[in-house]
N, C-alpha and C positions, 0 to 999 in steps of 0.2 A: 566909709561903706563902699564895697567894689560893685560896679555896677556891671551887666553881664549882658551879651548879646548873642543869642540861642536861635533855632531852627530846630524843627521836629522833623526828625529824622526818619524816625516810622511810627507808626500809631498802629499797636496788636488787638485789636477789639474782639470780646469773647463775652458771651450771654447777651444777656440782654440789652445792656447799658447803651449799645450801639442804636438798638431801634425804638428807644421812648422818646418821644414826642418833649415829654417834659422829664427828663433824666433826673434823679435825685441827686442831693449834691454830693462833690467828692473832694477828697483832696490827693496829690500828685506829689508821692512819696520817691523820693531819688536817692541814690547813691552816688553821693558826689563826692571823691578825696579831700576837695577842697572846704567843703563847711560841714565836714563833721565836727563841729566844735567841740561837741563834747568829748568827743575822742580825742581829739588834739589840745586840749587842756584838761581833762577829769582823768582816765583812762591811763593804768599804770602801763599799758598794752605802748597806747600812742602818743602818750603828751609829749615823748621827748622831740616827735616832729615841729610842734613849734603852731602858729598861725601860718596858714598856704601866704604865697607868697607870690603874684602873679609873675615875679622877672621870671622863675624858675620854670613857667611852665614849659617853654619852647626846649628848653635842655631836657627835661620832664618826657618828652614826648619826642626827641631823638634818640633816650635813652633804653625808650620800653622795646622796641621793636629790634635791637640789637644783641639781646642780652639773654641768658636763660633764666627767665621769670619763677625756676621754681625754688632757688633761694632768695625770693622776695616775697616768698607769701602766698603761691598758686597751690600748695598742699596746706592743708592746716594743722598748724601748730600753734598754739594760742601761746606759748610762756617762752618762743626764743627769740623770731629774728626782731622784733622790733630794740630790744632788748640790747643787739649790736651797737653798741659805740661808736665803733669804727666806721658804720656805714656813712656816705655820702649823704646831704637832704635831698639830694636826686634821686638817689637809691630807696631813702627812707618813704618816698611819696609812691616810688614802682612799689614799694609794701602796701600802702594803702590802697593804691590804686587795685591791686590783684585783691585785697582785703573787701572793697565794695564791691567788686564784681563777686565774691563769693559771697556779700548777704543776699545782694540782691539775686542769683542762683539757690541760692537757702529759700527765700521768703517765697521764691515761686512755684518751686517742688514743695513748700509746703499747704501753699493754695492750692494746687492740683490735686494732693492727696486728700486735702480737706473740702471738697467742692460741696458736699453731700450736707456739711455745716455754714458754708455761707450764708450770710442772711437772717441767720438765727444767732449762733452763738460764736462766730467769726465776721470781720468783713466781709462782701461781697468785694470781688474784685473784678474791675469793670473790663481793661486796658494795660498792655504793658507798652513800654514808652520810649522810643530814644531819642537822646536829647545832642546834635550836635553846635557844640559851642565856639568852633573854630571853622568855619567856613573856608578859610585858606588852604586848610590842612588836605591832603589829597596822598592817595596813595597807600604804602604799606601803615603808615601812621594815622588812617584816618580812624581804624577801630578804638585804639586811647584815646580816644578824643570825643567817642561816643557816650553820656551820660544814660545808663539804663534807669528808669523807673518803673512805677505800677501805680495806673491809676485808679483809687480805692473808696469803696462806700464812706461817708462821712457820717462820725459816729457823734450824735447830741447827749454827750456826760461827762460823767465824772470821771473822775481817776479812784483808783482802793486806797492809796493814800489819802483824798480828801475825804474818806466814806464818814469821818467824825460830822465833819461840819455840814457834811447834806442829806444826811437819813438819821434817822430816827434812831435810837440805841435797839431798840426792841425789832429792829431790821437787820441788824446787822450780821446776828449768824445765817440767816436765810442766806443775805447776799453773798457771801463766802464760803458757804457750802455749795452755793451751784456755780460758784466759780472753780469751786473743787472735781464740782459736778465735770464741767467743763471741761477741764483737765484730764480727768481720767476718759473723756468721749476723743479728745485727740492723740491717747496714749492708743484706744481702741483702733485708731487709725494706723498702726505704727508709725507717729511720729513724737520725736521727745525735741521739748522747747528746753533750750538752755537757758532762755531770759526770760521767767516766768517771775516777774516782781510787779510791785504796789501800780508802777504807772502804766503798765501794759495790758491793764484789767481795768476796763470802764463800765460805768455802772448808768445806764439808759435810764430817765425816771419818768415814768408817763402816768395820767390821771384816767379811770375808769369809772362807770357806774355802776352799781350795787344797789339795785331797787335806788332808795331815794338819798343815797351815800354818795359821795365821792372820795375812792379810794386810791391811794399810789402806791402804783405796782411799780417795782424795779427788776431790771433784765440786764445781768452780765454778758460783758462781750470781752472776747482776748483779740490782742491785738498785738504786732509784730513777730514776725517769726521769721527773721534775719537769721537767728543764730537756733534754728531748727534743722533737724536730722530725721532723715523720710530713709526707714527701713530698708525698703524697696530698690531707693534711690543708691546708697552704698556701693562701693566698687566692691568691697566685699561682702555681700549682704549676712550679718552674723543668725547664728542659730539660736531658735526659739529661747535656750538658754541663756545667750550671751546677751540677747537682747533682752531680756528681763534682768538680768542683772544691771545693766547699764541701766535702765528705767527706772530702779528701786535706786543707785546712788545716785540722781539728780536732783530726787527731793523738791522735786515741782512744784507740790503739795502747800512746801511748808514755806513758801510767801504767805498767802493767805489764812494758812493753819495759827501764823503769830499774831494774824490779826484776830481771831477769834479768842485766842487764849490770854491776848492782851486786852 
């Protein structure tokens, strides 16, 4: 296990979060090249990177500020450059590294588009974050070096994948129609989530009273929007057409629609 020594760089505080006496709790979502695991071993995208590798990061970071970053991943194209053989592990992490800085760019344009659903059927998002982990580092290289996060409402459930083993069967379409519900309230936003699956829908379970009942209500929440598209945001923002077209083949829907039909 690598162990890490960090300084907060800047703390972006927005709403509320800043002035509660007792803040609810959150947790401190980052984009870090180095422990996307999952991306670095699941992920046909990135596993050929390998596990991060601390020798390389000082070459890592003489590399980024040299170079024109946008055959490494600063425009996006999901199915070529990691895909390079040829490239360097130097070069393969400048991919990554320009890769976090675009979710974490994605997840925040799509918090700001979505501010109107925080708290109800999104995060709250409290803070955004920078994280510097190389203290030596000075100069034109201190920006690669900056870890960005977002520090986010802490969500008490489940996942739509475990929805078997923690609600009832006679809940079940409820909860994935208003997660359906859900969906179409942030297409209304224009924004279209590309990663709309089982674990990024969680499911809140809280106990009520009903005269002399105690009842469980459940409350879906979506959660990540790294790999989100904010209309608005677009360098070319497309026409009412083209953006519905592009909304109908993403099929956002039909995570949750298999669970219901399954």
């Amino acid at each position: 296990m690598n162990s890490l020594s960090t300084k907060i760089a800047d703390l972006f505080l927005d709403g509320d979060g800043a002035t509660q006496k007792n803040p609810p709790s959150a947790i401190l979502n980052l984009y870090d090249r180095r422990f996307v695991v999952d991306f670095r071993e699941h992920s046909y995208l990135y596993k050929t990177l390998g596990p991060w590798d601390p020798a390389t990061d000082h070459e890592v970071l003489d590399f980024l500020p040299n170079h024109d970053l946008e055959q490494f991943g600063s425009t996006y194209d999901p199915d070529s450059y990691i895909s390079n053989e040829q490239w360097t592990v130097i070069e393969k992490e400048a991919f990554l590294h320009n890769r976090c800085l675009q979710f974490y760019n994605s997840e925040t344009k799509a918090y700001d588009a979505l501010q109107s659903l925080q708290g109800i059927d999104i995060p709250i998002i409290y803070a955004g974050v920078q994280l510097q982990t190389d203290a030596s580092c000075t100069g034109s290289n201190t920006h690669f070096i900056l870890i960005h996060g977002l520090l986010l409402e802490s969500i008490d459930g489940f996942s739509l994948h475990d929805l078997e083993i923690n609600a009832s069967e006679e809940s079940w379409q409820e909860i994935c129609e208003e997660g359906i519900a859900i969906i179409n309230k942030i297409n209304n936003h224009n924004v279209i989530n590309e990663d709309v699956r089982l674990d990024n829908v969680l499911v809140h379970q809280s106990r009520v009273s009903v005269g002399n009942e105690q009842r469980i209500v459940y409350k879906v929440i979506l959660i990540n929007f790294a790999m989100a598209w904010v209309r608005d945001c677009l360098k070319d923002r497309p026409t009412d057409e083209d953006w519905t077209i592009w909304k109908c083949g993403k099929d956002e829907e039909g995570a949750l629609g298999c669970v219901i039909q399954g």
